[in-house]
KOLLUM-984673 format. One line per 3 residues: number of its first residue (from 1); their letters; for each residue x, y, z of N, C-alpha, C. Coordinates in Angstrom, 2 decimals, decimal comma, always signed. Example, Ala and Ser with C-alpha at 12.3 -4.5 7.8 and 13.67 -1.06 7.14 Angstrom:
2
1	as	+13,19:-5,69:+7,80:+12,30:-4,50:+7,80:+13,20:-3,30:+7,80 ~ +12,85:-2,25:+7,08:+13,67:-1,06:+7,14:+12,90:+0,03:+7,87;
This chain:
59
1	xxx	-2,35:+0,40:-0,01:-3,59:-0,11:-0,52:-4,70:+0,90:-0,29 ~ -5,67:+0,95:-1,16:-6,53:+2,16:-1,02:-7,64:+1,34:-1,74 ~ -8,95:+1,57:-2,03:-10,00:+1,18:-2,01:-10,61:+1,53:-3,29;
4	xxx	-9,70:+2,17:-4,55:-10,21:+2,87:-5,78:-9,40:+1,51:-6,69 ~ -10,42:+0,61:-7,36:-10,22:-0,14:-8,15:-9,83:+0,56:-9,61 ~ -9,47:-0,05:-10,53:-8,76:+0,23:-11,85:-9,74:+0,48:-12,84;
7	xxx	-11,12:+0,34:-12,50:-11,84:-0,53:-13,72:-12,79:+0,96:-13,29 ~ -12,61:+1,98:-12,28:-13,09:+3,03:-11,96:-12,29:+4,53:-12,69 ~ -11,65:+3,89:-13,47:-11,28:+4,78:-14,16:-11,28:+5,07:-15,41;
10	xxx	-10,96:+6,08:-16,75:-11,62:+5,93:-17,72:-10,35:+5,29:-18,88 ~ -8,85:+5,40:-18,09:-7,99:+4,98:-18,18:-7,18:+3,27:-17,67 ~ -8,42:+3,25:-16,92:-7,98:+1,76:-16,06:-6,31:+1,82:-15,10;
13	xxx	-5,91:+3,23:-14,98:-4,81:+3,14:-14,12:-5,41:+4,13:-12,44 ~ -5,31:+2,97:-11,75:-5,69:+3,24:-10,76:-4,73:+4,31:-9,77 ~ -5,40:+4,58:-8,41:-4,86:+5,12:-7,26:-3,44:+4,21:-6,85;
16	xxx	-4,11:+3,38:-6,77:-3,08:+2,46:-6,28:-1,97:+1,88:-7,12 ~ -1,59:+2,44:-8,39:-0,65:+1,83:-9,37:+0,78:+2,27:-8,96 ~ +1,02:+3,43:-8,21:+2,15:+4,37:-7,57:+1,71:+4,72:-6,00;
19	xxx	+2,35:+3,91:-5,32:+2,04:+4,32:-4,05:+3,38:+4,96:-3,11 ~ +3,99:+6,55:-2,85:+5,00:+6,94:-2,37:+5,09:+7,00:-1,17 ~ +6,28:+6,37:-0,59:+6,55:+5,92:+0,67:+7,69:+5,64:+1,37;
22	xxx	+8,12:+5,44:+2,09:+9,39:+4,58:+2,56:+9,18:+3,22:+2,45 ~ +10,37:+2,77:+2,09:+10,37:+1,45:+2,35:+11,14:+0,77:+2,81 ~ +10,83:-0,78:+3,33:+11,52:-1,75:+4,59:+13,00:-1,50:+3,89;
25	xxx	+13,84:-1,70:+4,88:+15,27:-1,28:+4,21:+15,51:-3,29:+4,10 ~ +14,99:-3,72:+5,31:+15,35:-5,30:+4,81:+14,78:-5,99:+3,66 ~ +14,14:-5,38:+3,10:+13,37:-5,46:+1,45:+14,76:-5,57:+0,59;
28	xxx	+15,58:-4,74:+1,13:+16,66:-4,61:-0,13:+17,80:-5,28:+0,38 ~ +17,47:-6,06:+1,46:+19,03:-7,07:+1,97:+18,68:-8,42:+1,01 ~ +20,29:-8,88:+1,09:+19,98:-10,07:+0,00:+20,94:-10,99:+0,74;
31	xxx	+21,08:-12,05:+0,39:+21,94:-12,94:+0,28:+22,68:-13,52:+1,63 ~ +21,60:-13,33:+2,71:+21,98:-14,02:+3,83:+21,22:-15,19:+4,31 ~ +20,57:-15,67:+3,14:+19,67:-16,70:+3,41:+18,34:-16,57:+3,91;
34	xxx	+17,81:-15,96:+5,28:+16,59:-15,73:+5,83:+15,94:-14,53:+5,48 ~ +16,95:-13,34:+5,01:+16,59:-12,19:+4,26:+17,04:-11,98:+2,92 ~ +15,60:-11,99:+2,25:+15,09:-11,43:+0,72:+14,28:-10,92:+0,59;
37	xxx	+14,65:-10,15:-0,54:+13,72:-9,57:-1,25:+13,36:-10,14:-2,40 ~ +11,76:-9,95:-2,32:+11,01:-10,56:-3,23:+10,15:-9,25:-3,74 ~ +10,01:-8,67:-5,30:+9,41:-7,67:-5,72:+8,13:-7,77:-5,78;
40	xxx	+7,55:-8,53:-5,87:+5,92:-8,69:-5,35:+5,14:-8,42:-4,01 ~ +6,57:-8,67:-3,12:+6,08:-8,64:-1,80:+6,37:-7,06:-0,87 ~ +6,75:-6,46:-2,08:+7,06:-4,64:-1,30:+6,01:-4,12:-0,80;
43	xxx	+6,21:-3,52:+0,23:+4,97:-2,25:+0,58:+5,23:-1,04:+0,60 ~ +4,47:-0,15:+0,91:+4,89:+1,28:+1,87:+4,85:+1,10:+3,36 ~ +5,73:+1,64:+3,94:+6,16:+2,07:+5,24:+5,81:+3,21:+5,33;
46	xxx	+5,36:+3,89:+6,39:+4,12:+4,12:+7,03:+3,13:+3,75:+6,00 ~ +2,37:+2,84:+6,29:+1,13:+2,25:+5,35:-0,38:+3,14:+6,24 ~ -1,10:+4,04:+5,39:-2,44:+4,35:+6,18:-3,51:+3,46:+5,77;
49	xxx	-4,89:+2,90:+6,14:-5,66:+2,70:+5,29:-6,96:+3,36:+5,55 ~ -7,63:+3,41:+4,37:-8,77:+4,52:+4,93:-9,80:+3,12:+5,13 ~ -10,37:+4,07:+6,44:-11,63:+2,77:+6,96:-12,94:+3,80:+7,03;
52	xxx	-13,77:+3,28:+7,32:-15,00:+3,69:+7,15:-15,60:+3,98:+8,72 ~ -15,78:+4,93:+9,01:-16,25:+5,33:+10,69:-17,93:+5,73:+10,50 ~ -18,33:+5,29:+11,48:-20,13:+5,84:+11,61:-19,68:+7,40:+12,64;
55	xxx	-20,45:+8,09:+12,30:-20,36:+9,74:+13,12:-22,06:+9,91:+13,50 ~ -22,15:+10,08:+14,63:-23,66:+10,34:+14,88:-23,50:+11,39:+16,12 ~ -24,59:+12,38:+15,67:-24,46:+13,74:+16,95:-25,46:+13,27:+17,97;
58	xx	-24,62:+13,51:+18,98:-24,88:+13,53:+20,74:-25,97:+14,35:+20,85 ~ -26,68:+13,82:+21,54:-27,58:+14,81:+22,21:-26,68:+15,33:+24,08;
């Protein structure tokens, strides 16, 4: 997830439309009942997110 909406572009395809990563390997187990995969619910593994920091110089 990244913070560049779709509608910021002149194309409407955002940052976030391809995000490359690893992913949960239990994402792709099936059929034991308590583990599924559901394609809506994928992420990236290592996930970063950019946050916003205040920086102010020391005296």
């Amino acid at each position: 997830y990244n913070g560049w909406e779709p509608y910021q572009y002149r194309t409407w395809k955002g940052a976030s439309d391809l995000e490359p990563g690893m992913v949960k390997w239990l994402h792709f187990a099936g059929g034991y009942g308590h583990l599924r995969y559901w394609p809506l619910q994928w992420q990236p593994v290592p996930f970063d997110r950019g946050i916003r920091v205040a920086v102010a110089k020391l005296d």
